[in-house]
C-alpha positions in Angstrom: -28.1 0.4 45.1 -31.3 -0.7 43.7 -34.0 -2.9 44.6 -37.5 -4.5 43.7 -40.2 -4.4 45.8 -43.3 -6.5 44.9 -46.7 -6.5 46.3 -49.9 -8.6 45.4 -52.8 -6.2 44.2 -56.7 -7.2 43.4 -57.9 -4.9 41.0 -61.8 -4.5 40.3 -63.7 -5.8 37.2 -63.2 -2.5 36.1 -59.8 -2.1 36.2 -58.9 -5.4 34.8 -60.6 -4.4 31.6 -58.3 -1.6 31.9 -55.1 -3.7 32.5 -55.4 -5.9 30.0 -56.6 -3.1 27.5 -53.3 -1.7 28.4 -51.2 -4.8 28.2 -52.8 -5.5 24.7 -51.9 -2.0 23.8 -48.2 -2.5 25.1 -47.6 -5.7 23.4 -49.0 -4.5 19.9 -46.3 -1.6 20.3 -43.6 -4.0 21.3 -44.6 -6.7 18.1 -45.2 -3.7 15.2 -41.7 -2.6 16.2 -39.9 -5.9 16.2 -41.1 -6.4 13.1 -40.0 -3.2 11.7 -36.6 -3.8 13.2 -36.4 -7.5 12.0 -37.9 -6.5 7.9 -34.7 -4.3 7.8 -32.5 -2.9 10.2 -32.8 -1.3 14.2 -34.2 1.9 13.3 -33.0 2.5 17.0 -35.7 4.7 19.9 -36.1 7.9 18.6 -37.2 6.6 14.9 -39.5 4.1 16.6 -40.9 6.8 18.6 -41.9 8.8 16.1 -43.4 5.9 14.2 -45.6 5.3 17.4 -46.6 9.0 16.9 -48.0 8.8 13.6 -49.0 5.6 13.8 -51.3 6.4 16.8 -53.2 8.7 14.5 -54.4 6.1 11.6 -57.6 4.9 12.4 -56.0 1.1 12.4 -54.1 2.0 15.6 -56.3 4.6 17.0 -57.6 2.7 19.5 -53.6 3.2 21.2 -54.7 6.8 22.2 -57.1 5.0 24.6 -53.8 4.0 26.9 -51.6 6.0 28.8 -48.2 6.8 26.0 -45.6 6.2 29.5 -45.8 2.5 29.0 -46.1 2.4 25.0 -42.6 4.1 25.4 -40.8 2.0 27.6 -42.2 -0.7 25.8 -40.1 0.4 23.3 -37.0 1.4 25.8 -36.9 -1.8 26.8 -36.4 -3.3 23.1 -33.9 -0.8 22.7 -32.2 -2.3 25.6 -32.7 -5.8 24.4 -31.3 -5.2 21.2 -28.4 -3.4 22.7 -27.6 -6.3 24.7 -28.2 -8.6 22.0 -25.5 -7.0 19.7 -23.3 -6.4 22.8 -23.1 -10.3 23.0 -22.4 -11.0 19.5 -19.2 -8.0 19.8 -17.6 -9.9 22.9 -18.7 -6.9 25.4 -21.0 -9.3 27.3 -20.3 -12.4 28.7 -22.7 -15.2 29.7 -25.0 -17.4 28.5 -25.9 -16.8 24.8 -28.5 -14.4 23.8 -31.0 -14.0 20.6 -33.0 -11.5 18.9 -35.6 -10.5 21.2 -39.1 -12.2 20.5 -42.6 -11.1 20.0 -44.6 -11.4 22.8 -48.3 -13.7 22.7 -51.3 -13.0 24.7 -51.0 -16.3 27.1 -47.9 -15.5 28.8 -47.2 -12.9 31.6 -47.9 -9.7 30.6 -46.9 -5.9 32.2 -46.2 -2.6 31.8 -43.9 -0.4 32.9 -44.9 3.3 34.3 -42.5 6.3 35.5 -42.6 9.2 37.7 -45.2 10.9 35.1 -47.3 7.6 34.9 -48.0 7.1 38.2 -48.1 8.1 42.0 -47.7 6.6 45.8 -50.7 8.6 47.9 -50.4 6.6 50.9 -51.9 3.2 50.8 -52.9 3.4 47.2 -50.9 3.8 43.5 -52.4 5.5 41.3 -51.7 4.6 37.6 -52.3 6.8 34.8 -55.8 5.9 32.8 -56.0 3.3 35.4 -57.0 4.4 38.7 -56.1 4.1 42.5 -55.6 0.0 42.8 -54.6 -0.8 46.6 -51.4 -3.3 47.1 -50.8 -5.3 49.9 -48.0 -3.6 52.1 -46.5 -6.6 53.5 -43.6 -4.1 54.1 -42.9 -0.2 53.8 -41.0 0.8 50.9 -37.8 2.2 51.7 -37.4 5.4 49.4 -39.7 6.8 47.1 -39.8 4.5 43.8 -38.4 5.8 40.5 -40.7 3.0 38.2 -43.8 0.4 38.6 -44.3 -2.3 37.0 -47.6 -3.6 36.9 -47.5 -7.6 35.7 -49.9 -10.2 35.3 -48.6 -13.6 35.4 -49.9 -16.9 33.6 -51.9 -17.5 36.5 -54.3 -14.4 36.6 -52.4 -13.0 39.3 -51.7 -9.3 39.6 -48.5 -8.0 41.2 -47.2 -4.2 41.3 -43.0 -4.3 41.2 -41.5 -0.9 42.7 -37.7 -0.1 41.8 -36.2 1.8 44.7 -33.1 3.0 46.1 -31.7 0.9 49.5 -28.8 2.0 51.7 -26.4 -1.3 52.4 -27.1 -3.2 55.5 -24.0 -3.2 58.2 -24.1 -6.3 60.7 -21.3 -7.8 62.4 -20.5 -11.2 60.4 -20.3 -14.4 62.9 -17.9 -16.4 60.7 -15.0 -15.3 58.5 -16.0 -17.6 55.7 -18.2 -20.6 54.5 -17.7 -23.1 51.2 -21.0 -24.4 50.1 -21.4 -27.8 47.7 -24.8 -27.5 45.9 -26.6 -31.3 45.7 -30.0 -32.6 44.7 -31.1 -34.6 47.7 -29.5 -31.8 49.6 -29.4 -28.3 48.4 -26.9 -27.1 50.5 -24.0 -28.4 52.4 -21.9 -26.0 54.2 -18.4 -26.5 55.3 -19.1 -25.8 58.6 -21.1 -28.6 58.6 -24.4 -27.4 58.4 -27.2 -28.9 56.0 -30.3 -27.4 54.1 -32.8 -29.3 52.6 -35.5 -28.2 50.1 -39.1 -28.5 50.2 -40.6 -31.2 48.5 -42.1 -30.9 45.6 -43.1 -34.1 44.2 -47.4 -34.0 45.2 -47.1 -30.4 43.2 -45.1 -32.0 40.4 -47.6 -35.3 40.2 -50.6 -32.8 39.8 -48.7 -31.2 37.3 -48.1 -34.1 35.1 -52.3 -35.2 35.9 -53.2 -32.0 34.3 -50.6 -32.1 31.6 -52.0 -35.6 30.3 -55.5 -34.1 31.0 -54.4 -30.6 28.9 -53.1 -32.5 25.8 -56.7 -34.6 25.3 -58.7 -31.8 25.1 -59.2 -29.2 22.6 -57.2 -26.5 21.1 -59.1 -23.0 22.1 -61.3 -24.2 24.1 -62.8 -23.3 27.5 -61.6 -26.4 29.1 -58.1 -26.6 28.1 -57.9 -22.7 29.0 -59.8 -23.0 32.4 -57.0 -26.4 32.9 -53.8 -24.1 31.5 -54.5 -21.9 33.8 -54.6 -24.4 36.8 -51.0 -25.9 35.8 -49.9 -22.2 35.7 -51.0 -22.0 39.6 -49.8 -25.7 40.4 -46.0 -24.5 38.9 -46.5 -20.7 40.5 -46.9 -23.0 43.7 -43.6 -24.3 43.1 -41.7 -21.4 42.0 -43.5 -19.5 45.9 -41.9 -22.0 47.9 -38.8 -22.1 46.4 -38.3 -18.7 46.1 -39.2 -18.1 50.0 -37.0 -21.0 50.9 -33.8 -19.4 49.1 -34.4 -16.3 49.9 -34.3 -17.2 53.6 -31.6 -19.7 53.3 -29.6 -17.0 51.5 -29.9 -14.5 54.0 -29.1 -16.4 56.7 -25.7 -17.6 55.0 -25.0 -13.8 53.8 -25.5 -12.5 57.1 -23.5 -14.9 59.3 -20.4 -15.1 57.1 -18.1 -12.6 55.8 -17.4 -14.1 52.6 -19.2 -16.8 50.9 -17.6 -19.0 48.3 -19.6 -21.2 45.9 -18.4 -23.2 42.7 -19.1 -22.3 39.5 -21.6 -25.2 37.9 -22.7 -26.1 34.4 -26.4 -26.1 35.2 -27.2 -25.9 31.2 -25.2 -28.9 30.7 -26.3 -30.7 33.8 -29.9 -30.2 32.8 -29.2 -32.0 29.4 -29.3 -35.2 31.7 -32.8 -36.4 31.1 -32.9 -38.4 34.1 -31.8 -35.4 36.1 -33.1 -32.5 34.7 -36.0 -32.0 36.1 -35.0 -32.4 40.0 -31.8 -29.5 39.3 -34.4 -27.1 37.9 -36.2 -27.8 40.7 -33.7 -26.8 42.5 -32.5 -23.5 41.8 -29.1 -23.7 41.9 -28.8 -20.6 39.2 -31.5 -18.9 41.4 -29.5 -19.6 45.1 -26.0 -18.2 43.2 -27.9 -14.8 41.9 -29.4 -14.6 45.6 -26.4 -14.7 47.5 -24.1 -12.5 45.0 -26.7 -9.5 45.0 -26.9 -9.6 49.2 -23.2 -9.6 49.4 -23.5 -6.6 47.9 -26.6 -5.2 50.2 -24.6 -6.8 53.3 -20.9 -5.8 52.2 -20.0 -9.6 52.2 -17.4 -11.1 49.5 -18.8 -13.4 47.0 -16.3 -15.6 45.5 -16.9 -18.9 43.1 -13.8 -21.3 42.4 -13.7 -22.9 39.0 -15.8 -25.8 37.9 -12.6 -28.0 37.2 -11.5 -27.9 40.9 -11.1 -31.9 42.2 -13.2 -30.6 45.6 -14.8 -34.5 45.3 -11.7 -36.3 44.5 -9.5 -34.9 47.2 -9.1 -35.1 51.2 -9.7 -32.1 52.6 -7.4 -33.2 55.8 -4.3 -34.2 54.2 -4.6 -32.8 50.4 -4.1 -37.0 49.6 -6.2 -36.9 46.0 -8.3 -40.4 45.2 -10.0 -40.0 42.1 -13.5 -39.7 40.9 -15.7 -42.0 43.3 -19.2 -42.9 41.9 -22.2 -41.0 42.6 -23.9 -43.7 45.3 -20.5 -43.7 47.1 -21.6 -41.0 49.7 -18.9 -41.7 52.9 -15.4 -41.9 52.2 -12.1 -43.4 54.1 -9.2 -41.7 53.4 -6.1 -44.4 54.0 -3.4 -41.3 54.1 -4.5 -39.7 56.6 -7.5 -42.3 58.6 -10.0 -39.6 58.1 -13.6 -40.4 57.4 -15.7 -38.0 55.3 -18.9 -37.3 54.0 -19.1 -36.6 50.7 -20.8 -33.7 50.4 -19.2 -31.9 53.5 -15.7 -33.1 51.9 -16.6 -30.7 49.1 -17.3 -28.0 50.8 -14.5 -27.7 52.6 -12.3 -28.4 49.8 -14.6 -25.6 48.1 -13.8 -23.0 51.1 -9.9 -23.9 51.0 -9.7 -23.0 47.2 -12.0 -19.9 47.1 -9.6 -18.8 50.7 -6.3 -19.6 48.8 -5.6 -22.6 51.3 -5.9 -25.5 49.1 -3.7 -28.3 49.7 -0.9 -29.2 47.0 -2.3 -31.9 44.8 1.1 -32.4 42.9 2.8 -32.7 46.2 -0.1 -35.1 47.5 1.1 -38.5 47.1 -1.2 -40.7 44.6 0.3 -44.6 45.5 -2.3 -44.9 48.1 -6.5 -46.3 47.7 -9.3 -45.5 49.6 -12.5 -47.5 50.2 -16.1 -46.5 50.7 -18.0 -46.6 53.3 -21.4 -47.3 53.3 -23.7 -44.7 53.9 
């Protein structure tokens, strides 16, 4: 199986020039032949490539001969592959959430490009990149195979990464636990069923400096210094964000991957839920989406079984001692009594079990469960 490895680089004054002479070059390649392919129809690769051929020798585009050609072609590889999955989606072959034409790319967002065996080379602690030069990554960790690709990127906040694609061998460890349900909350972003809790890190003092800069960005004026020099400080403050959630999933994930043998989640409406304007901002903070993709790519790395029960499971409304089912309860109502059965719950926990019982095929039998009786709330 594959992986991504990705490691922080500091280029020289030099070889920025270079990069973003590159990236420049890539994204002109990538906009000429979307607009070629949007005035009629997808030429498809091979015609675009030998567009980029010709083209390369007008003196409009000359200045593309400057560049190494191995990322001007998988620039446009990878619209081939956007397209494909574009009209995949509008067949039926591909499910998920909707997809459109691809779109040009613009100078202030994150920028890369992409270079292959011919393009570049590992000569131990440096890469060297084609037309670029040796830049020297931080090796926070060894790379496990030699790497078939590098990306170089550049994200919104002038930060320079280097993303290897390599081939891993699947991990084998024992698993402590045969298998864990997991209800996904915003005060809490994780309740297991065995009764364990993760919480998030905060990020409200990030998010207030966020909205200061955003009031500050939209007084001031368009193309200037000022509102650059402040874009690129809320593109650090969110990048902030984004580093400590992704190091907190990632290690929450593991841990749960590696200590059960099969992980069952349930299968949530983010896009809808996000529609909630009163709520939308603290589920993206979140990353629900981001915890599920985690923990379905290292069941695969661990040899774990991912399972997710369906969204219209009653795991809220329902006792997970006696199978008695109560209804919808209100959100505030956090601690519940079941009457049936005597048993007091916790919401949250409730839910997870449930969630286990139905992803295990032990779920109680709602029809069967008797519905005459009430429950009260508890106070939290």
């Amino acid at each position: 199986m594959k992986e991504r490895y990705q490691f922080r680089i500091y280029p020289t004054d030099q070889q920025r020039q270079s990069l973003a002479q590159l990236f420049g070059c890539v994204r002109v390649v990538w906009n000429d032949a979307l607009a070629l392919s949007k005035a009629s129809k997808y030429p498809g690769y091979n015609s675009l490539a030998k567009t980029l051929t010709s083209t390369k020798k007008t003196e409009e585009r000359q200045w593309l001969n400057d560049v190494s050609s191995v990322p001007l072609q998988q620039s446009l590889k990878q619209l081939e592959a956007a397209y494909k999955n574009y009209f995949d989606f509008l067949k039926g072959k591909r499910k998920g959430k909707k997809l459109g034409q691809p779109k040009f790319k613009k100078r202030t967002n994150s920028q890369s490009a992409t270079f292959v065996k011919s393009g570049f080379s590992v000569k131990g602690k440096s890469v060297y990149l084609a037309k670029i030069g040796n830049v020297n990554p931080i090796w926070s960790r060894e790379l496990p195979s030699e790497p078939s690709s590098v990306t170089v990127i550049k994200d919104c906040a002038d930060r320079y990464f280097l993303s290897f694609v390599v081939e891993v061998q699947p991990i084998s460890i024992d698993a402590k636990n045969q298998s864990v349900g997991i209800d996904l909350g915003i005060k809490t972003l994780a309740v297991m069923s065995n009764g364990e809790t993760a919480h998030s890190p905060s990020y409200k003092k990030l998010d207030r400096k966020i909205r200061k800069l955003q009031r500050k960005l939209a007084r001031q004026q368009k193309d200037s210094k000022r509102r650059h020099k402040t874009r690129i400080q809320i593109a650090k403050t969110h990048n902030q964000i984004a580093d400590l959630r992704k190091d907190f999933l990632h290690k929450l994930s593991t841990k749960i991957v590696s200590e059960n043998q099969t992980i069952i989640l349930e299968d949530l409406n983010v896009s809808g839920l996000v529609k909630n304007r009163k709520l939308a901002r603290a589920i993206s903070q979140q990353g629900w989406y981001e915890f599920r993709a985690l923990c379905e790519a290292k069941s695969d790395k661990y040899g774990r079984e991912f399972r997710v029960i369906s969204r219209w499971e009653p795991t809220s409304q329902v006792c997970s001692s006696c199978g008695f089912k109560w209804g919808k309860l209100d959100l505030k109502v956090r601690t519940v009594q079941c009457l049936n059965c005597g048993t007091e719950h916790d919401r949250d926990e409730n839910a997870a079990k449930n969630i286990e019982k139905v992803g295990t095929g032990h779920g109680h039998d709602y029809k069967r469960a008797r519905i005459d009786r009430k429950t009260t709330s508890v106070a939290s």
